[in-house]
C-alpha positions as CSV (number, residue, x, y, z in Angstrom):
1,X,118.8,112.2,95.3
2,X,120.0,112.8,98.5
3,X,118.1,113.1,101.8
4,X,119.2,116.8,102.4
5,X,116.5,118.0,99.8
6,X,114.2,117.5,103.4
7,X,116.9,120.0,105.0
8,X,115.3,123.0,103.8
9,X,112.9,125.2,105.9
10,X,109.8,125.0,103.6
11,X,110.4,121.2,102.9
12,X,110.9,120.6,106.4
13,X,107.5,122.7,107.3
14,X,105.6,121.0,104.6
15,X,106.5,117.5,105.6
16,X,105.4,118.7,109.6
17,X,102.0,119.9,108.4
18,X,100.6,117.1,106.4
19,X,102.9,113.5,105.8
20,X,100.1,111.0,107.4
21,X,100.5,109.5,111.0
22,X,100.6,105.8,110.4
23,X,97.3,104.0,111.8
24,X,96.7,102.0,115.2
25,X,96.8,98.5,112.6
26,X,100.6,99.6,112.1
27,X,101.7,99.5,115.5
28,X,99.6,96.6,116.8
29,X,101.3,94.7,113.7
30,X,104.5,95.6,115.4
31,X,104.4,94.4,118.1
32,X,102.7,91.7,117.3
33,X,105.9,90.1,114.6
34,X,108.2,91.6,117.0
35,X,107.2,90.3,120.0
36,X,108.0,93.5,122.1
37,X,105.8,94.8,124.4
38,X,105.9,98.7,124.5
39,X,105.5,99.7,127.7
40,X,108.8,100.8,128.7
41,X,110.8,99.5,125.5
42,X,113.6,101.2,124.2
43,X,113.5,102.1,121.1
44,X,115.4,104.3,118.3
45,X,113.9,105.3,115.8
46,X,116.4,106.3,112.9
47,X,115.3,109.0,109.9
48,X,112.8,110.3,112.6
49,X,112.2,113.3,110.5
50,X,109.8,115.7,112.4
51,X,108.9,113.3,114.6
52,X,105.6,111.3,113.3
53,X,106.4,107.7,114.0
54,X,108.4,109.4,117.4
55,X,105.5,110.3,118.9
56,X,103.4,107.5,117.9
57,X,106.0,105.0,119.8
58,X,105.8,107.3,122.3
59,X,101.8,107.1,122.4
60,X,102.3,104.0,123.6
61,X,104.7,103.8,126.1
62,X,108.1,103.7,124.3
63,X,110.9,105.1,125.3
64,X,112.4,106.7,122.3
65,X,115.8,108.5,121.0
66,X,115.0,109.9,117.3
67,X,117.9,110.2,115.2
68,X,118.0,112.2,111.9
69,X,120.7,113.5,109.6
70,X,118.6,116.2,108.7
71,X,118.9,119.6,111.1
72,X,115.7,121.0,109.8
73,X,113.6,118.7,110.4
74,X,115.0,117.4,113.5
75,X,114.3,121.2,114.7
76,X,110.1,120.6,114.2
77,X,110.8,117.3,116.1
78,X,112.1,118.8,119.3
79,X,110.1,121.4,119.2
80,X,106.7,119.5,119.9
81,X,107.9,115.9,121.3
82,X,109.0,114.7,124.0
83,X,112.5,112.8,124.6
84,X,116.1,112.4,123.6
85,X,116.8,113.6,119.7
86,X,119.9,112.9,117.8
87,X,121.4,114.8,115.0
88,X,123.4,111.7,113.6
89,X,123.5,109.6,110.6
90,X,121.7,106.4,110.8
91,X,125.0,104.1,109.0
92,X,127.0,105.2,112.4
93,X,124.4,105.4,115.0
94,X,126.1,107.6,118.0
95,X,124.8,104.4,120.3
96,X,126.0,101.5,122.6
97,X,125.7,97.9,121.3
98,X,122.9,96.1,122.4
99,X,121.1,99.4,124.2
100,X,117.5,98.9,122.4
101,X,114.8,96.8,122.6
102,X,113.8,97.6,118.8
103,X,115.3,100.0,115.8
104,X,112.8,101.5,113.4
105,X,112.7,103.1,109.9
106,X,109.8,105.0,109.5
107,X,109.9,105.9,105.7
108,X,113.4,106.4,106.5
109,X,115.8,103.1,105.8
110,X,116.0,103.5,101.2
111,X,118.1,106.7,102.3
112,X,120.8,104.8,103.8
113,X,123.5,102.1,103.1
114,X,121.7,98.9,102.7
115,X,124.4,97.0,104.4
116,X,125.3,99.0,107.1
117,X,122.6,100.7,108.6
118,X,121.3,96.9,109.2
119,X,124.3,96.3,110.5
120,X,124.3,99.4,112.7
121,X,120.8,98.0,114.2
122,X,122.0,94.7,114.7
123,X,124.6,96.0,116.9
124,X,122.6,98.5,118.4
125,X,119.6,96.0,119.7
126,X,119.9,93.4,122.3
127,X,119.6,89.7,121.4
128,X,115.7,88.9,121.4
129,X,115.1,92.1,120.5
130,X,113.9,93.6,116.8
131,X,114.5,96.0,113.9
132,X,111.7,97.2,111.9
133,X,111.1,99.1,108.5
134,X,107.4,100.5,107.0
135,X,106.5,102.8,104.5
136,X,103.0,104.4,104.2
137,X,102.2,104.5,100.5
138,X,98.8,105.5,98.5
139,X,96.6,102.2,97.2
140,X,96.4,103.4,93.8
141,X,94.8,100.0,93.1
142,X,91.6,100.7,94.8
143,X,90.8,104.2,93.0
144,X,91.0,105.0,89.0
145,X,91.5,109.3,90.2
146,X,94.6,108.4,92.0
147,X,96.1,105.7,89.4
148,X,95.4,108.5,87.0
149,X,97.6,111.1,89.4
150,X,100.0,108.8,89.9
151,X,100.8,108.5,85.9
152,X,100.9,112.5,85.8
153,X,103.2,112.4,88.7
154,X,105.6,109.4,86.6
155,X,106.7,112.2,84.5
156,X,108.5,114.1,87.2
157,X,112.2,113.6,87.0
158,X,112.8,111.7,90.2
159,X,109.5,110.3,90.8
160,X,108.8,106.9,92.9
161,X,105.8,105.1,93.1
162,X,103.2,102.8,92.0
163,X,103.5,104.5,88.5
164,X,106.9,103.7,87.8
165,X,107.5,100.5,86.2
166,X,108.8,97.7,88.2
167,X,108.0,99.8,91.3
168,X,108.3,98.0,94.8
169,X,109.0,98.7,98.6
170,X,112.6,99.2,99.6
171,X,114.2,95.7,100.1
172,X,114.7,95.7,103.8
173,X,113.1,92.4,104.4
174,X,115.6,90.9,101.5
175,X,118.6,93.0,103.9
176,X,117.5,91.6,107.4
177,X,117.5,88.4,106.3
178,X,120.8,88.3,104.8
179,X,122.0,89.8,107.8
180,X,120.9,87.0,109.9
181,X,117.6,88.2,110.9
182,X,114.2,86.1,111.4
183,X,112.1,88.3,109.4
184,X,108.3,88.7,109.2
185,X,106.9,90.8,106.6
186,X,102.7,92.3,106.5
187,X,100.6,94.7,104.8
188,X,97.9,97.1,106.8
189,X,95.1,98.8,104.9
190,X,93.7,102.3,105.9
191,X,91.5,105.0,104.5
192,X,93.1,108.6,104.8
193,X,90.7,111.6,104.8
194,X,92.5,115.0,104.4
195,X,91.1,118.3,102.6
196,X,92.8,119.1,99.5
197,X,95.7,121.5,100.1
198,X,96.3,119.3,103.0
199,X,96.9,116.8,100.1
200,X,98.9,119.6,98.1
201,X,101.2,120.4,100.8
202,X,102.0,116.7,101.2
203,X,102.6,116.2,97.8
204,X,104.8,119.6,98.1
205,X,107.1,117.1,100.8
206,X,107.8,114.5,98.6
207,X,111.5,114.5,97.4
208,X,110.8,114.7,93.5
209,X,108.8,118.0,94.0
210,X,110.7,119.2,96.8
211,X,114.1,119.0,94.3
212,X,111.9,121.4,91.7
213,X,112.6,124.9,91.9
214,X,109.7,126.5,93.9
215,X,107.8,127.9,91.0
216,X,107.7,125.1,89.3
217,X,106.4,123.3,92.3
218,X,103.9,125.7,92.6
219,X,102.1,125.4,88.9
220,X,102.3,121.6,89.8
221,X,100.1,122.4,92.6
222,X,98.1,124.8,90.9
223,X,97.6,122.0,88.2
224,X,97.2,118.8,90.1
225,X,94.4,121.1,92.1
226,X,92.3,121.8,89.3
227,X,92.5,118.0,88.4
228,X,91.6,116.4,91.8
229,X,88.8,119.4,92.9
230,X,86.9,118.0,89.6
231,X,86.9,114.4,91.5
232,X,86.4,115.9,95.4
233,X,84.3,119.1,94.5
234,X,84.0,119.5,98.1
235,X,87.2,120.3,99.4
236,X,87.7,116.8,101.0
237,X,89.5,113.8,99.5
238,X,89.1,109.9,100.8
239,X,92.3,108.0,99.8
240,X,92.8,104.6,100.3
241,X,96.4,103.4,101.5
242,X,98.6,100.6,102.9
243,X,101.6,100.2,104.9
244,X,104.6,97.6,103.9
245,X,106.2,96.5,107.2
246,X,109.3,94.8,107.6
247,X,110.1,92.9,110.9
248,X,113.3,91.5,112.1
249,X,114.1,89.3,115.1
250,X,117.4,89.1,116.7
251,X,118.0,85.6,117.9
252,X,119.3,85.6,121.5
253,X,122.3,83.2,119.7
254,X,122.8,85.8,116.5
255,X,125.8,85.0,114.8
256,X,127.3,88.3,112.9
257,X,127.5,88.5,109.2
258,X,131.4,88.7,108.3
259,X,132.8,92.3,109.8
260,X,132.1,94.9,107.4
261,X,134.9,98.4,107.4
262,X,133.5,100.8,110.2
263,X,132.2,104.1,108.4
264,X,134.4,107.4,109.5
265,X,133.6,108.5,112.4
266,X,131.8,105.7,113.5
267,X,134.5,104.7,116.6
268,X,134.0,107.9,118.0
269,X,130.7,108.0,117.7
270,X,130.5,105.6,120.0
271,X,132.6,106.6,122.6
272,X,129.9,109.8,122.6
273,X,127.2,107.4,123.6
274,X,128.5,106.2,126.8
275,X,126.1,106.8,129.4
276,X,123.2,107.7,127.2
277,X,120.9,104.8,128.0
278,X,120.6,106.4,131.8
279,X,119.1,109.4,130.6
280,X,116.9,107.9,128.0
């Protein structure tokens, strides 16, 4: 499945409304197996979407340039956050070697070339300085209603998650390391409360509904609403979740992985980014 199904209007405006910030735990983490202090970093965040991890670098003092493939979603992101925003594909990053202090993948990185987009960020950050990866994802673990959702949801042509056998995070850790990264990897626990069709319209973002044709999204929602009202009565759910992050450290004496073929593009690219890290 590609990641245009998010470069759709409703898609895009479903994912704006309700995908979860990430909690304070996820950035204090971060800079904590990064070693990068905020204040006044430079950071890129690549697969920015509509801007959610953006802004919550930003919260603390970042500097950031959000890059996404995805027009659509990029559009929500400029229209309520603050800084430089890229429309560019994170396996050619329109960017300067060495210009950041950290690269990040907010729920972003499984969309793109395992190989290359690491070794886009290696390039792209300085020596000492870090790429990082996370993915929110639901605790279905630690609540028998959202184990049982999660086995409804298995069915859906498409689906990932906890449900689907041999399910796992993406393996950036396993990609940063073999890319000559010193990598650190953590969990962070945190309770989301959201009313229902909150809950609905996030579910609505997802790729594997967002693929269905629109009226058969909407007797899923119609369904999976009579089924989760009969456990939250009241309108408003509690839902336990966890964030996988994936930290890696460039060493100031980082020795490339063998030269791998340039995608298209990618030399000119760079020539576009000369002079970007001025007006950053």
């Amino acid at each position: 499945m590609s990641h245009q199904v998010f470069d759709v209007d409703r898609v895009a405006e479903a994912y704006d409304a309700a995908r979860p910030e990430y909690p304070p735990a996820l950035y204090a983490a971060l800079t904590e197996l990064s070693g990068i202090r905020f204040e006044g970093a430079f950071a890129v965040d690549v697969g920015a979407g509509t801007g959610i991890s953006t802004r919550g670098l930003l919260d603390r003092g970042v500097r950031v340039v959000a890059v996404d493939r995805a027009a659509r979603m990029l559009a929500f992101l400029r229209s309520r956050t603050a800084g430089a925003a890229l429309l560019a594909d994170g396996n050619a990053l329109p960017l300067r070697d060495g210009l950041a202090d950290l690269v990040t993948y907010a729920q972003s990185w499984h969309w793109l070339d395992r190989t290359v987009s690491i070794a886009e960020a290696i390039r792209v950050v300085r020596p000492g300085g870090a790429v990082a990866g996370w993915w929110n994802t639901v605790d279905a673990r630690k609540a028998d209603w959202l184990a049982a959702f999660q086995v409804r949801l298995a069915d859906l042509p498409g689906y990932t998650g906890p449900a689907q056998p041999g399910w796992s995070m993406p393996p950036i850790g396993a990609a940063m390391a073999a890319a000559g990264l010193q990598v650190s990897e953590t969990w962070v626990y945190w309770t989301r409360r959201i009313r229902v069709e909150d809950f609905l319209t996030d579910l609505r973002s997802h790729s594997y509904v967002a693929s269905m044709p629109e009226a058969a999204a909407d007797e899923l929602l119609d369904r999976e609403r009579g089924e989760i009202l009969r456990v939250f009565p009241d309108g408003e759910m509690i839902i336990p979740m966890r964030v996988y992050l994936a930290v890696g450290v460039k060493p100031l004496t980082h020795r490339a992985v063998p030269a791998l073929t340039e995608p298209a593009g990618l030399q000119e690219l760079k020539q576009l980014a000369v002079g970007l890290s001025e007006g950053a």
